[in-house]
C-alpha positions in Angstrom: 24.6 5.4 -42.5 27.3 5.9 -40.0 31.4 5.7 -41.5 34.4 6.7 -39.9 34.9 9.5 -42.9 31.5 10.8 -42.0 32.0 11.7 -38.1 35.5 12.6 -38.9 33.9 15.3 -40.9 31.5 16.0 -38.7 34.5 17.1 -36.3 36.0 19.2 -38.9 33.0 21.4 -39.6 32.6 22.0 -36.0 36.1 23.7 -36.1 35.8 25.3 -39.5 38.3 22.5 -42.2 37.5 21.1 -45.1 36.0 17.7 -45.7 38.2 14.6 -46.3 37.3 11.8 -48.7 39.4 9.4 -46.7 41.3 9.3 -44.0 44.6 8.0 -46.1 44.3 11.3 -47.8 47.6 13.2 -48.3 46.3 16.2 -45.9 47.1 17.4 -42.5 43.0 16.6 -41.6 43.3 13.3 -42.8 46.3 12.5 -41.3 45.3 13.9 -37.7 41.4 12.1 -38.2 43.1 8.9 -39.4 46.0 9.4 -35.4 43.0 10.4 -33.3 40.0 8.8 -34.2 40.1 5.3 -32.6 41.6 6.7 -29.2 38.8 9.1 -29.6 36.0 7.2 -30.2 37.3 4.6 -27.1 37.6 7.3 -24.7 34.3 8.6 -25.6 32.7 4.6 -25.4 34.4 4.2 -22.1 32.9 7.5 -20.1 29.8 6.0 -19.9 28.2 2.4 -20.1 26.8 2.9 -23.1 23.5 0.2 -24.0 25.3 -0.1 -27.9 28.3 -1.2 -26.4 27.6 -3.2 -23.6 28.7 -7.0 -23.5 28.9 -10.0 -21.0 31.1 -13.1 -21.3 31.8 -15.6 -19.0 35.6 -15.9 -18.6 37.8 -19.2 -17.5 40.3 -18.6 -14.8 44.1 -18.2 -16.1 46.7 -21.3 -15.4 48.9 -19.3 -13.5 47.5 -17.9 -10.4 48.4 -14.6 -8.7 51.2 -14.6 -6.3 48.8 -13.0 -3.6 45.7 -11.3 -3.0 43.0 -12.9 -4.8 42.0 -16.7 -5.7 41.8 -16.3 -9.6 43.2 -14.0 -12.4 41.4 -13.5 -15.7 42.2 -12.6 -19.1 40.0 -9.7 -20.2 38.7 -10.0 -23.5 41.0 -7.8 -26.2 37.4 -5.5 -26.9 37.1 -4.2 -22.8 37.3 -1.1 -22.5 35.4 -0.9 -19.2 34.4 -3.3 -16.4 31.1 -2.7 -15.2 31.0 -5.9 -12.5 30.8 -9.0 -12.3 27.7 -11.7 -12.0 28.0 -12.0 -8.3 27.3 -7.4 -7.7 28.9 -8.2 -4.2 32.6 -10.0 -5.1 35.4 -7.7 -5.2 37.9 -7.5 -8.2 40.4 -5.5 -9.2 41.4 -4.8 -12.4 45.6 -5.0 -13.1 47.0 -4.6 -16.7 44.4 -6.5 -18.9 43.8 -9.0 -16.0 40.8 -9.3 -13.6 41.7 -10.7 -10.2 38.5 -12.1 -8.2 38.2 -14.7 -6.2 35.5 -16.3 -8.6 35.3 -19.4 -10.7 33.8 -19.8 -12.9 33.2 -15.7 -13.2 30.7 -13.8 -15.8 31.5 -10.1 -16.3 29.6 -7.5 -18.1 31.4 -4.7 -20.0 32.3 -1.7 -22.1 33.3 -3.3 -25.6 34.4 -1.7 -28.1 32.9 -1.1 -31.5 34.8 -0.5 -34.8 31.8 -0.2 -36.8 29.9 3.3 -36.4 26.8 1.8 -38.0 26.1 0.3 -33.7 26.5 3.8 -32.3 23.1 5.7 -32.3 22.7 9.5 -33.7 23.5 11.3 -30.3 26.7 9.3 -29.1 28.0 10.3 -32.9 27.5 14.1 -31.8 29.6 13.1 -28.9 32.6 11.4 -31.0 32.6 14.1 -33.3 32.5 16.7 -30.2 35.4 15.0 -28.5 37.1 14.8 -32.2 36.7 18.7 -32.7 38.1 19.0 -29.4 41.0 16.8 -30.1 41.5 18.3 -33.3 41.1 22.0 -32.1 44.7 23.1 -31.8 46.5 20.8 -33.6 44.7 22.2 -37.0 43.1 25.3 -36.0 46.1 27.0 -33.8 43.3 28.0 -31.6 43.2 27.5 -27.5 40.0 29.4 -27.3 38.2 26.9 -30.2 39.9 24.0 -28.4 38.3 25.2 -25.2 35.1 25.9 -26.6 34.8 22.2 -28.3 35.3 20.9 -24.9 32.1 22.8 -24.2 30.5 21.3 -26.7 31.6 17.6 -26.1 30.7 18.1 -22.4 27.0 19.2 -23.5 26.7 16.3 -26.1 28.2 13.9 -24.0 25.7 14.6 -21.3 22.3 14.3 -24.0 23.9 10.9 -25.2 23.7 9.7 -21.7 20.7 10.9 -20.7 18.8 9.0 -23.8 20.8 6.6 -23.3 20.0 6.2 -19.4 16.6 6.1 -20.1 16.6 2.6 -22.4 15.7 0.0 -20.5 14.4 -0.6 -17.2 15.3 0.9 -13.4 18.0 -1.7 -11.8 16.5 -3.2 -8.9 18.3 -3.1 -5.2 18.5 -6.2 -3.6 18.3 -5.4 0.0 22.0 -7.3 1.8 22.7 -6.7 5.7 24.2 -2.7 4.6 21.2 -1.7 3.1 18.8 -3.1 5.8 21.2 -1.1 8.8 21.1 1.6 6.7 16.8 2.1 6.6 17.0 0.7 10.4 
């Protein structure tokens, strides 16, 4: 069973400290676990669109409408951490602030969420968390630019087996052939 405490950990032995038992411990590890983790663990859930964290939600256009540009502006929801598009694959939006702008209504989005409970993310995107943690935790406990360096390393490899496995869950997207496509083969 996945905790916070446990990939925290996790992070430390990869850069050679001592366990904590929680992360309101009076220690320098807790402490730095308990600053880094969440910004961590988001960054981490938004460099790829992970299956575990992927959500869809239809939103309903803002009262106020934008001054210019687009049609509609939307509220994303307070868990996005990514837009990965919209319903219609061939609208344009633009993301501003925590606001969509499209020209949509009503408009469905699917997204990068995030997830506070480690108990969703599978075993290899925990390496990766940890990874990035050791990383992020590197200098700031160990002293060491070389460690921090080589973490990085680490994170980079992990990261890229977590996507991998996690590319190959589901089925291929299909391409839906649009005038583009069609003078493209032509």
């Amino acid at each position: 069973m996945a905790s916070v405490v446990a990939i925290c950990n996790r992070a430390l032995a990869l850069i050679g400290e001592e366990p904590v038992v929680s992360l309101n411990d009076d220690t320098e590890p807790a402490r730095r676990c308990n600053l880094l983790y969440a910004d961590t663990r988001d960054a981490v859930l938004r460099a790829h669109p992970w299956n575990a964290a992927i959500a869809r939600v239809s939103l309903a256009p803002l009262a106020e409408v934008p001054a210019f540009g687009s049609a509609q502006h939307y509220q994303l929801p307070s868990d996005c951490l990514r837009v990965l598009g919209l319903s219609d694959r061939r609208a344009p939006f633009k993301i501003e602030g925590r606001r969509l702008l499209a020209d949509l209504a009503p408009l469905a989005i699917l997204y990068v969420r995030r997830i506070d409970d480690p108990n969703g993310f599978d075993a290899l995107l925990i390496d990766a968390i940890a990874a990035r943690l050791a990383h992020d935790l590197a200098y700031a406990l160990a002293g060491s630019t070389t460690l921090a360096g080589q973490m990085w390393e680490l994170y980079v490899r992990k990261l890229a087996e977590a996507r991998k496995a996690d590319a190959q869950e589901g089925s291929a997207e299909r391409l839906e052939a649009d005038a583009w496509t069609d003078a493209r083969v032509a």
